[in-house]
C-alpha positions as CSV (number, residue, x, y, z in Angstrom):
1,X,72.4,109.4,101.7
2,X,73.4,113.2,101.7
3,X,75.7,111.9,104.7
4,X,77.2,109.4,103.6
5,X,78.1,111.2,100.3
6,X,79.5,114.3,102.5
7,X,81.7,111.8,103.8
8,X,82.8,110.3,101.0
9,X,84.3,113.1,99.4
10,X,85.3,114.4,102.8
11,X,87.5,110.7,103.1
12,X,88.7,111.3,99.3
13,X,90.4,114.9,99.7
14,X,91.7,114.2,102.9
15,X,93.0,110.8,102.0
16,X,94.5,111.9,98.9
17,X,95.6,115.4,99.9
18,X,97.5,113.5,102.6
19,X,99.7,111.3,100.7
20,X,100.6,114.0,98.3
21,X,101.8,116.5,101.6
22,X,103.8,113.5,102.5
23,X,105.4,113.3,99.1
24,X,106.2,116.7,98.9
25,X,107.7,116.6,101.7
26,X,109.8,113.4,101.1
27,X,111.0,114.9,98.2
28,X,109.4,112.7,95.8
29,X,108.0,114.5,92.5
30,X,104.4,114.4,91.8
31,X,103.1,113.4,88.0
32,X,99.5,113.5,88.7
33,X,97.1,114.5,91.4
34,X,93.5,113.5,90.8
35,X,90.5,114.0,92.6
36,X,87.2,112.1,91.8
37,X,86.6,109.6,88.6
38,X,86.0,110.6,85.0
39,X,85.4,112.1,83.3
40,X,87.8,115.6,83.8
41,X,86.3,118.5,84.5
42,X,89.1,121.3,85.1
43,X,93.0,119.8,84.3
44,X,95.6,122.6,85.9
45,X,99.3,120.8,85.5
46,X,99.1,118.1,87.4
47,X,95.6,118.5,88.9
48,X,92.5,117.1,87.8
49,X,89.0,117.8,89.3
50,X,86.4,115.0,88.4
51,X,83.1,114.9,88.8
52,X,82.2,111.4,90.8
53,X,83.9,111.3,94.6
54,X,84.2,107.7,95.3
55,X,88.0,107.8,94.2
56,X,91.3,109.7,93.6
57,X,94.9,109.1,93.1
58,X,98.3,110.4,93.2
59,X,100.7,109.4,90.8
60,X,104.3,109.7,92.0
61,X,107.9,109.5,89.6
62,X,108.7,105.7,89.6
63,X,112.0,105.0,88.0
64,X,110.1,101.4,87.2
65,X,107.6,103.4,85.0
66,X,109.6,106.5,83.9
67,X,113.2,106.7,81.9
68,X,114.9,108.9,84.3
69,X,119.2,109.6,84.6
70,X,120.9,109.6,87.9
71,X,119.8,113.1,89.2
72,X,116.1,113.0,88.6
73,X,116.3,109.0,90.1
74,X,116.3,111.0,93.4
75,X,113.3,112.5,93.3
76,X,111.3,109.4,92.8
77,X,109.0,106.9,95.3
78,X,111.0,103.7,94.5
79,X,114.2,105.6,95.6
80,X,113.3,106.2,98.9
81,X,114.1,104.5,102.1
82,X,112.3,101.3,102.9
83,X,110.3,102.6,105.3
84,X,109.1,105.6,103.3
85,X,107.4,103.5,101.2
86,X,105.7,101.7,103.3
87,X,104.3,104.9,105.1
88,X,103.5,106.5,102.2
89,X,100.7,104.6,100.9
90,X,99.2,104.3,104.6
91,X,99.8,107.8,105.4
92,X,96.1,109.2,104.3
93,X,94.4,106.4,106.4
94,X,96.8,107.0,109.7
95,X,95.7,110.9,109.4
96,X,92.2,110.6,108.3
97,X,91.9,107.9,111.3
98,X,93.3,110.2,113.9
99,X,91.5,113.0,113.0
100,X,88.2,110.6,113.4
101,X,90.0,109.5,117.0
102,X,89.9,113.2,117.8
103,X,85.9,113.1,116.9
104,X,85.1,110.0,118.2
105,X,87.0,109.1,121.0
106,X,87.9,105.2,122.0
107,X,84.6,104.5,120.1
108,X,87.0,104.7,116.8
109,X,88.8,102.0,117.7
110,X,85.8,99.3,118.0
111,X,84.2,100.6,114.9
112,X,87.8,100.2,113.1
113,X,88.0,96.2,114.1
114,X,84.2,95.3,113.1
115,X,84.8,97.2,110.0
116,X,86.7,94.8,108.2
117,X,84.2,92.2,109.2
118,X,81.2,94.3,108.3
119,X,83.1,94.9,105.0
120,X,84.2,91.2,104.0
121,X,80.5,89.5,105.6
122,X,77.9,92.1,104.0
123,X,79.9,91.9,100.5
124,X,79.7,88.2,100.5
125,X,76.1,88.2,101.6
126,X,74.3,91.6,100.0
127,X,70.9,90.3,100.7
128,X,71.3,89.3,104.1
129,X,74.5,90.4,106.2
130,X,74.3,93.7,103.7
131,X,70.5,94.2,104.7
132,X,71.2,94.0,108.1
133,X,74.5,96.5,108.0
134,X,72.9,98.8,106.0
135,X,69.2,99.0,108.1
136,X,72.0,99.6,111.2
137,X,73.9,102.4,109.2
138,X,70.1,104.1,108.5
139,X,69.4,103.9,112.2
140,X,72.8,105.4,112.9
141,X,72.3,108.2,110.7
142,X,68.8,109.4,112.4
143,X,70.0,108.9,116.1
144,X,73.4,110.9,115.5
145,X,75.0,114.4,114.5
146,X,76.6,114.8,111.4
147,X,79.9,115.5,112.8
148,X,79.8,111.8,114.2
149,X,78.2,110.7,110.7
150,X,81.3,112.2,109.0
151,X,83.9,110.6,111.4
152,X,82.3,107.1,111.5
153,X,82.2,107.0,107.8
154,X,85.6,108.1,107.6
155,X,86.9,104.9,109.6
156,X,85.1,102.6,107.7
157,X,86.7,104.3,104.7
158,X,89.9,103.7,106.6
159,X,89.3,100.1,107.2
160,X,88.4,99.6,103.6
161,X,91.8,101.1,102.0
162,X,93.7,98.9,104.2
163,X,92.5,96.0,102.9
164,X,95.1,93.7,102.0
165,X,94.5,94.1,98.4
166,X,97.4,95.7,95.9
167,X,95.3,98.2,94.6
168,X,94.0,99.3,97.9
169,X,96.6,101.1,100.6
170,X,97.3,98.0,102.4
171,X,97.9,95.7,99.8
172,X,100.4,98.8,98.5
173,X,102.0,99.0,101.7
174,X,102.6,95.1,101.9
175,X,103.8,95.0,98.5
176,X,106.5,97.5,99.0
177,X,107.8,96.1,102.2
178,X,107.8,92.6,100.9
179,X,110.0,93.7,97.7
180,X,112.2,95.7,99.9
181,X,113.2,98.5,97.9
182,X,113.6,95.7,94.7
183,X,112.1,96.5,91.6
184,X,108.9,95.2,90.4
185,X,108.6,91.7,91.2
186,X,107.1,89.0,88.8
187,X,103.9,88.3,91.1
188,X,102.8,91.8,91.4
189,X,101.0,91.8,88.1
190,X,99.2,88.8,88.6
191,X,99.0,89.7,92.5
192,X,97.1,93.3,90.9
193,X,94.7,91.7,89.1
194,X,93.6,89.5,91.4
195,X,93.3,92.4,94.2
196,X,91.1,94.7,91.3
197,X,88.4,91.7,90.5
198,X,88.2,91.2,94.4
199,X,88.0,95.1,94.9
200,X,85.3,95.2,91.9
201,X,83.9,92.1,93.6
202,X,83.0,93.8,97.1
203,X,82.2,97.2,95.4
204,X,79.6,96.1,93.2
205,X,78.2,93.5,95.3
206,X,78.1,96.6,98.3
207,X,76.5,98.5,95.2
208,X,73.9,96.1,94.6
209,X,72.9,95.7,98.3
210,X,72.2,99.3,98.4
211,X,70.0,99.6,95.3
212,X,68.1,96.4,96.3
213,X,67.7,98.0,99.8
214,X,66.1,101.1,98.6
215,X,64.6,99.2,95.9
């Protein structure tokens, strides 16, 4: 369990540190930088540290959000190229997943593909498939080193943001390149909530399969 947590917040500043570098460095202004889930526990500018590291986010200036004039327009995510913002939102899976490739080898690439299946079958079945995944992750975590531990995780973590759900990476990604640089669509809202209750859906159903497992 002390693993798998490592890993987690390893995943979350990585992931998140990531996508703000690549902001930066597209020239798109940052409103808000967050690491971990509420409550706050140190707010400096635009940083927050919080205490539970399942979670994070960047919040970058969105012309669709913010009432900006011509010359701050610039700075902001919908304003960039196409293909910007499609990257941006995948950016802290590509590096967290090669740095996992560096660890891991051709092995990452397996454990990439089954994770979306492991994902999708042990939410949908938390007393069975979920039993199963989770006995396998326990056997894993005895027989390996923790440097392995760390990078597996990390790819699973991968797998999991690219999800095609809106609120997740993927589902970002997707949305942006199907609106093509257009601004917010009349779908998306309804497209969001849909993507959070399946998101809340697998979380809590992955939540339950791990308290009934120790349990």
């Amino acid at each position: 369990m002390i693993e798998l947590l490592i890993s987690i917040k390893i995943f979350m500043i990585l992931h998140i540190s990531t996508i703000a570098a690549f902001l930066v460095l597209f020239g798109v202004k940052i409103k808000e930088l967050s690491y971990g889930v509420e409550p706050t526990l140190l707010s400096i500018g635009k940083l927050k540290i919080q205490p539970i590291p399942i979670s994070g986010y960047v919040r970058a200036l969105d012309s669709r959000e913010d009432t900006l004039n011509e010359e701050e327009k610039r700075y902001t995510l919908d304003g960039q190229p196409l293909g910007i913002q499609v990257f941006l939102p995948l950016s802290g899976c590509i590096v967290v997943f090669f740095i996992s490739y560096l660890v891991l080898g051709r092995d990452s690439l397996n454990l990439f593909v089954s994770a979306f299946q492991e994902i999708i079958l042990g939410g949908l079945n938390p007393l069975s498939t979920g039993q199963d995944l989770i006995q396998r992750s326990r056997d894993f975590i005895q027989q390996s080193s923790i440097i392995s531990i760390i990078a597996t995780v990390q790819i699973k973590l991968v797998a999991f943001n690219l999800l095609p759900l809106t609120v997740l990476n993927g589902g970002q990604a997707i949305v942006n390149l199907i609106k093509m640089g257009k601004p917010e669509a009349s779908w998306e809202i309804k497209a969001a909530n849909i993507s959070f209750i399946l998101a809340m859906y697998l979380y809590v159903s992955w939540s339950f399969a791990m308290i009934y497992y120790v349990w």
